[in-house]
N, C-alpha and C positions, 0 to 999 in steps of 0.2 A: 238658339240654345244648343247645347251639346249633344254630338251624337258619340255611346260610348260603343256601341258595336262595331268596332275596328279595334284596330294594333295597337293597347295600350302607349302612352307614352314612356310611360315609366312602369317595372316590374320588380317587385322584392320577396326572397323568399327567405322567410326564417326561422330555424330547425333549435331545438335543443342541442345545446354544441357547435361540435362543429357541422357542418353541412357535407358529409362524404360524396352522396347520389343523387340527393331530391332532385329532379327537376318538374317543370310543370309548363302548359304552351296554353294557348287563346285559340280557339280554330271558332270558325266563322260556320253554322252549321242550322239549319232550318230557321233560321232566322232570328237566331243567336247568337251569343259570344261564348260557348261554353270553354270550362277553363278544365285542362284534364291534368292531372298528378301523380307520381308517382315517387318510388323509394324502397330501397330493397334494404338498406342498414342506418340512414339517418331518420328521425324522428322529426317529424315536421309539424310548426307550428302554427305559424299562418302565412298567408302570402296578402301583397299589398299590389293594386291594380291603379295606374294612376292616368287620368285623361286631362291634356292643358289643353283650358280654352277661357281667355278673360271675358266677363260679365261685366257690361257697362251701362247695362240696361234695369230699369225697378224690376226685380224678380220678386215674387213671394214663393215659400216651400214647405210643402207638409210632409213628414216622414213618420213613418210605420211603427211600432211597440216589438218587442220579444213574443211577449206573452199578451196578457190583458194591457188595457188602457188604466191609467191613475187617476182619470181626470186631466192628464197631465197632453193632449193632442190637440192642438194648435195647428193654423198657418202664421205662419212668421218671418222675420226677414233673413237674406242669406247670413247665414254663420258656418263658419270652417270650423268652429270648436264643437258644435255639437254632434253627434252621431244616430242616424235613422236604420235604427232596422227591415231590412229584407226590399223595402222598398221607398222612396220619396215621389211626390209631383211635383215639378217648377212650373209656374204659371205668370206670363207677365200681363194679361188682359186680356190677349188677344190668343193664342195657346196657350196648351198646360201639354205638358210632358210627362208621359210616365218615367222612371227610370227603378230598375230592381232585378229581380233573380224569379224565376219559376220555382213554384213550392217543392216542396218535398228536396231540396238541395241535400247534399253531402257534407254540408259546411252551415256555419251558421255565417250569415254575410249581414254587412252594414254600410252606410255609407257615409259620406262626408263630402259637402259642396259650400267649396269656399267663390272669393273672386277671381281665381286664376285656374280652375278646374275643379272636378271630379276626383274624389279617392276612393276606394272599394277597399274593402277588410275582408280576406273570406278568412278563418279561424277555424282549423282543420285538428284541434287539441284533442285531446281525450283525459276528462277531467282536465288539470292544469298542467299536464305532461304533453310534449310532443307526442302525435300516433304513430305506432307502429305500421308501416304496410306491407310490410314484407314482401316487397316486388308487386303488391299488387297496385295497377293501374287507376285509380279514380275520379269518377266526373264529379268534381266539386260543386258546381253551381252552373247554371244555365243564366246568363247576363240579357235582360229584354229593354227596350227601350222601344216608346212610342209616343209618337205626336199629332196633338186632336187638334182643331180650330174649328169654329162656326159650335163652339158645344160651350156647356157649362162645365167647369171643374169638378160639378159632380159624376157629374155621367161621363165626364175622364176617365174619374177615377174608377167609376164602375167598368167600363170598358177595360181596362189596364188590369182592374184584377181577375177578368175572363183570360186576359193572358196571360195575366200570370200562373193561372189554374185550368187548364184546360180541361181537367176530370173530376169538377169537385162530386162530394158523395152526400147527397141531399136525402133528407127523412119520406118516407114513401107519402107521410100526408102530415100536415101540417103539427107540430108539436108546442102543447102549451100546456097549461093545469096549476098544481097550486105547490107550492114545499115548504116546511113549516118551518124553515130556517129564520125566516127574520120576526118572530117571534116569539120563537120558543126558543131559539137561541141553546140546544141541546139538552134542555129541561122537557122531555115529553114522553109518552109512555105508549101500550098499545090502546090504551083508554082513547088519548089523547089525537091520535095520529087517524083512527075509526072515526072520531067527530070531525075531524079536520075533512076528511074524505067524504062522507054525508054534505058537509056545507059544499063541497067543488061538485058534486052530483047532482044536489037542487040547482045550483046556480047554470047549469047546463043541461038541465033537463031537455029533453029532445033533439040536438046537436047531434046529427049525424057522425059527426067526427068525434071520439070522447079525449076525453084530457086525462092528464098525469095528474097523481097523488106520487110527490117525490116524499120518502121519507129521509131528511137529511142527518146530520150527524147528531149522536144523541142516540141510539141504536146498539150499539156494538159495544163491546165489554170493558174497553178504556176509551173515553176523553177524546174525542180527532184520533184516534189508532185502535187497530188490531190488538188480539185475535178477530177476526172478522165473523164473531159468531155473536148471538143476542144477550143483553142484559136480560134482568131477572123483572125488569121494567115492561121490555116487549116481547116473550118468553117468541113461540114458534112463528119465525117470519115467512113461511110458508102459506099457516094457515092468515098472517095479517094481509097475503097478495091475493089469496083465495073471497077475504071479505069483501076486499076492495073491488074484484070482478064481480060479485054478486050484487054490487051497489055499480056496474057497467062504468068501472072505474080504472084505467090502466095501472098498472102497478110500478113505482119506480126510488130506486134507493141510490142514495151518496156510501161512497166509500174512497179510502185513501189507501193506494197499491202499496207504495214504499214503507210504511211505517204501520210496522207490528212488536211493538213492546215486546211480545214475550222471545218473537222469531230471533230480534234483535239482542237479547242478553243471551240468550241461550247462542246463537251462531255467530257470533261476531267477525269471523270469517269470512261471511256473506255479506259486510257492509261493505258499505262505503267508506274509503279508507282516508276519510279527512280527521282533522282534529276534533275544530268545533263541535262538532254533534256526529249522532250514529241514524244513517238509515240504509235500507235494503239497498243492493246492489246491482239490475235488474238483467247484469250484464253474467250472472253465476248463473248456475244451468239448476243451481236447487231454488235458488229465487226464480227463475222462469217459471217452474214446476209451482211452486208457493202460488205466483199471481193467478199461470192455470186453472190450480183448484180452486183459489178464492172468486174468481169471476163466474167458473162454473158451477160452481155453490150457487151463487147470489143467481142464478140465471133458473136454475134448476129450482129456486123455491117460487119462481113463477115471476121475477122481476123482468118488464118487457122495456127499462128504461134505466141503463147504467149510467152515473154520474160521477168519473176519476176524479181526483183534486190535489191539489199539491206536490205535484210531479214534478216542475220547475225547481219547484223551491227545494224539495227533497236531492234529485240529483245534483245541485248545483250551488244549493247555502242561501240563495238570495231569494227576494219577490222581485220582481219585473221595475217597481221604483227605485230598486237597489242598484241592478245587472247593471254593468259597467259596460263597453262597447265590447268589450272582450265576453261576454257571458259570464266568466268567473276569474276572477284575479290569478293571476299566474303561483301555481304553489306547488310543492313535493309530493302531488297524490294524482291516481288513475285508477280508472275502473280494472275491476277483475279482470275483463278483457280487451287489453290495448292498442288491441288491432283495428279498433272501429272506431270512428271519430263520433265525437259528443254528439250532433244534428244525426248520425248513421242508432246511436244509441237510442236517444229520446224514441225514433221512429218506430226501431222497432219492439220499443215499452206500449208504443202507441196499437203499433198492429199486433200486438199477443193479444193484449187486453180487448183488441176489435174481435180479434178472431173465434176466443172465446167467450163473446158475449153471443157469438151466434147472429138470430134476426133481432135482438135489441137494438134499441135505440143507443147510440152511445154520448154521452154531453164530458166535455173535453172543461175542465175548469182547472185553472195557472197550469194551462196546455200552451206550447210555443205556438202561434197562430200559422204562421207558414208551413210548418212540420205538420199539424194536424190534419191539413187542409187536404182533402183526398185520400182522408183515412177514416174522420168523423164526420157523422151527418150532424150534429152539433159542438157550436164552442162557444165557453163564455167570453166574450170580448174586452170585458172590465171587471174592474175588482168590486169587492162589494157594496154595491145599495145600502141601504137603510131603513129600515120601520121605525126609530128612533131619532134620526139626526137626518132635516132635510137636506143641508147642505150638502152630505154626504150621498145622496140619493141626485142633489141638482149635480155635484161635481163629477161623481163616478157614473153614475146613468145616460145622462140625458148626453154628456160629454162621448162616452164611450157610440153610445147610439150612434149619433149624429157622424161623427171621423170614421164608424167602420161599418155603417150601413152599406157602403159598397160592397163589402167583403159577404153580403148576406144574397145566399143563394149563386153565390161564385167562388166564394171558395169553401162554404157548409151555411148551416142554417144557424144566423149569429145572434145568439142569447145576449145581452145586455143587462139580465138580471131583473130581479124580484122589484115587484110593488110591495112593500111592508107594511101592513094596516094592523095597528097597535089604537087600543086605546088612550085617549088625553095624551099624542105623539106627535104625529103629522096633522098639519089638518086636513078635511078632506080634500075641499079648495083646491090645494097644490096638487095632494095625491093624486085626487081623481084627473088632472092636466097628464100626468106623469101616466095614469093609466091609460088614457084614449090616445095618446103618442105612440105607445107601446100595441095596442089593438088595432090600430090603424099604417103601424109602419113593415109589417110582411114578414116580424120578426117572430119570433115566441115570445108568449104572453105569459108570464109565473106570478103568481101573485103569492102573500105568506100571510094569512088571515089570522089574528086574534079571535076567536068565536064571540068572548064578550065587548069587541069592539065594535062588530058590527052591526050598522043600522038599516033600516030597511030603504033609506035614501042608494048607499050602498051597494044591495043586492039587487037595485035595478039596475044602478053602473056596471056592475061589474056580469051582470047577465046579460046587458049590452053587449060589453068589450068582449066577450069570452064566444058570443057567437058572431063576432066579426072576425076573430083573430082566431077561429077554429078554420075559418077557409084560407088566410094570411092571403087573399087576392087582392088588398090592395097597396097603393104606390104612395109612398112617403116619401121626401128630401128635405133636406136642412138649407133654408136660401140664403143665412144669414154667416155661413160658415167659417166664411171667408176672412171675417172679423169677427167672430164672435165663438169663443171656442164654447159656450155651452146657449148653443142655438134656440133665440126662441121663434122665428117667421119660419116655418114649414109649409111646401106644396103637398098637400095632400088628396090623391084623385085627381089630378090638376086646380085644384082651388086653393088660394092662398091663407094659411090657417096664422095666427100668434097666440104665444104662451106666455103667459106671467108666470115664469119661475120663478120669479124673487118672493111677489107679493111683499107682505111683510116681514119675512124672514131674510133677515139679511146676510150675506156671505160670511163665514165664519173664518177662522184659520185654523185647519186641517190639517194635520199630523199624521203622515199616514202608519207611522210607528206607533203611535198610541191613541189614535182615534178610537172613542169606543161606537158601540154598533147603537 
């Protein structure tokens, strides 16, 4: 198969305009191809990397997400039309090959593997405008490649993302608990949110390690946004972290950085200067100051578990099933400050917000996965589960699981999302399959409890699953992956386990623009 660590074949650089100065080279350096850049008066857009080398041989290839998984991660056969973010494996039986970028890049990079070679996209935009660098020099991306034989594809994969991540930044001890999102669905109070925390404290009584009560959204003075201060629902969130420690309960809230109603009419200055819609900017020095104090707020009322969300989609218009290979469609708009390329942006959204959380925990959700990796000790890897619609919970879950279980504890600690226990919804049957996958695979375990759903069948599952998944010590893989993009045969501990996801609910068609939850 290919090796892309050498002299491209082919190299394209392309700027807003004309092209006055850019230039950019490949230098071969600790045991990569990094690619460096520069430009004192053109604006650059992206550059194109191209390696020939014909495929004559059965390959199969799995390629990487933006952000979360959709359900939508596969192996599959080669295609030149599709496009794999940040990283792909080729595997023909006998090796599997990593091929991608080191996290934390300057660029957001993708790739494309047809039958006559290798293409690389690095996309060095700022919003949909060429970046400005004004003579300064940058290291776009770090290019790795590597090949396993005598292993599984899994443990490729897993290997391959140690290299890709050489720093990941893991939770000091295992994180899991309850959040009352797939339930309460934003309907809940501080009545409600006290009982929710009571049930995840019985269910863990004695557990050396205690779990999260995440208060999700449903809190804050508008709908999914800012002002970031409490409705009249959960009046002082200080004293609801304070209850929650006296019930030996960690305290932990959602919140969404970009998007504050009131910030956003009053300063529209500080947006983002697209058409479609208006959010924060994160690139203005009074939105820096804005996210500052909102984190330190939330931090300060004694929250020891911050949970971002919609950071993607805020700076950029899309969700992850949307992003095109470019990240956002080429258009007449750019951040406040044009000097920094988009992946240079995100990051440093990503480390304000780390910085000022202090010793919290931070959970990274529609966070770009490679960009967060060695910033967050959590991220969510998939869109959301379901307490309502199992398909949604077999597509997005078990899918997400399965394709980016490598990336857990190599490049942060990868959430996969909630178990939803509604009453007359799921049955337990499946749920409870969906829970011991999750308590058994090393990942965080969240679960989003209905109080009058639950049974006392139930509370012994789930007081199971909750003191196996407070140590997260043991070893999960998907054996079936290969062909099977939502895995039921798992080695678990080394013993071969199978799941009946289907049972008798059978695959629905899923919409991910109007599926409800």
């Amino acid at each position: 198969m290919i090796d892309i660590l050498r002299t491209p074949d082919d190299l394209k650089i392309y700027c807003e305009g004309e092209n006055t100065d850019a230039a950019f080279e490949t230098v071969l350096e600790n045991g990569t191809l990094a690619v460096y850049v520069t430009a004192s008066t053109a604006r650059i857009k992206r550059i194109l990397l191209r390696w020939n080398f014909p495929t004559r041989t059965p390959v199969r290839i799995m390629g990487d997400k933006w952000e979360r998984a959709y359900g939508d991660m596969t192996w599959g056969s080669l295609n030149g039309e599709i496009f794999m973010p940040w990283y792909f494996l080729a595997s023909d039986g006998n090796a599997t090959v990593g091929y991608g970028v080191k996290t934390g890049a300057n660029s957001f990079v993708c790739f494309q593997y047809d039958a006559q070679g290798i293409t690389c996209h690095i996309d060095l935009r700022n919003g949909g405008k060429g970046v400005c660098l004004n003579g300064r020099e940058l290291k776009a991306c770090e290019i790795v490649c590597k090949k396993y034989e005598n292993i599984s594809e899994f443990e490729a994969a897993k290997r391959f993302c140690a290299v890709m991540c050489a720093h990941p930044v893991l939770p000091k001890e295992p994180v899991y608990g309850s959040n009352n999102w797939y339930y309460a669905y934003g309907v809940s109070s501080k009545e409600d949110i006290i009982r929710d925390c009571e049930i995840i404290a019985s269910l863990t009584k004695g557990l050396a390690n205690r779990p999260y009560m995440v208060i999700d959204d449903g809190w804050s003075l508008n709908s999914c946004g800012g002002p970031w201060y409490p409705n009249d629902k959960y009046g002082d969130m200080g004293e609801i972290a304070r209850e929650f420690k006296k019930m030996d309960v960690k305290a932990g809230i959602w919140f969404r950085p970009l998007h504050d109603i009131e910030e956003e009419n009053n300063h529209p200055e500080r947006c983002i200067n697209r058409q479609e819609n208006r959010f924060l900017d994160p690139t203005h020095p009074e939105v820096k100051e804005y996210i500052k104090d909102t984190v330190s707020r939330i931090r300060n009322w004694g929250y020891t578990l911050i949970k971002h969300d919609y950071s993607t989609f805020d700076l950029f218009g899309r969700y992850g099933f949307s992003l095109n290979g470019m990240i956002t469609s080429d258009g007449d708009w750019q951040f406040y400050d044009n000097t920094k390329t988009n992946a240079e942006i995100v990051k440093e959204l990503y480390l304000l917000i780390q910085h000022w959380a202090g010793d919290a925990v931070v959970i990274g959700c529609n966070t770009v996965s490679h960009l967060c990796a060695g910033i967050h000790a959590v991220n969510r890897v998939g869109d959301d589960t379901s307490g309502r619609h199992w398909s949604r919970t077999r597509a997005l879950g078990v899918n997400s699981l399965a394709f980016r279980l490598c990336q857990n504890n190599t490049f942060y600690s990868a959430d996969a999302d909630c178990v939803g226990i509604l009453e007359e919804n799921i049955p337990w049957h499946l749920n409870r399959q969906w829970l011991l996958l999750l308590a058994y695979s090393g990942t965080p375990l969240f679960v989003s409890i209905q109080p009058k759903a639950l049974t006392e069948e139930m509370k012994k599952d789930l007081a199971q699953a909750f003191e196996i998944n407070s140590l997260q010590q043991n070893c999960a893989l998907p054996l079936d992956w290969t062909y099977n993009n939502t895995p039921c045969v798992w080695e678990i501990d080394g013993n071969k386990t199978e799941f009946d996801f289907i049972g008798d609910v059978y695959p629905t068609l899923l919409d991910f623009n109007t599926q409800p939850y």
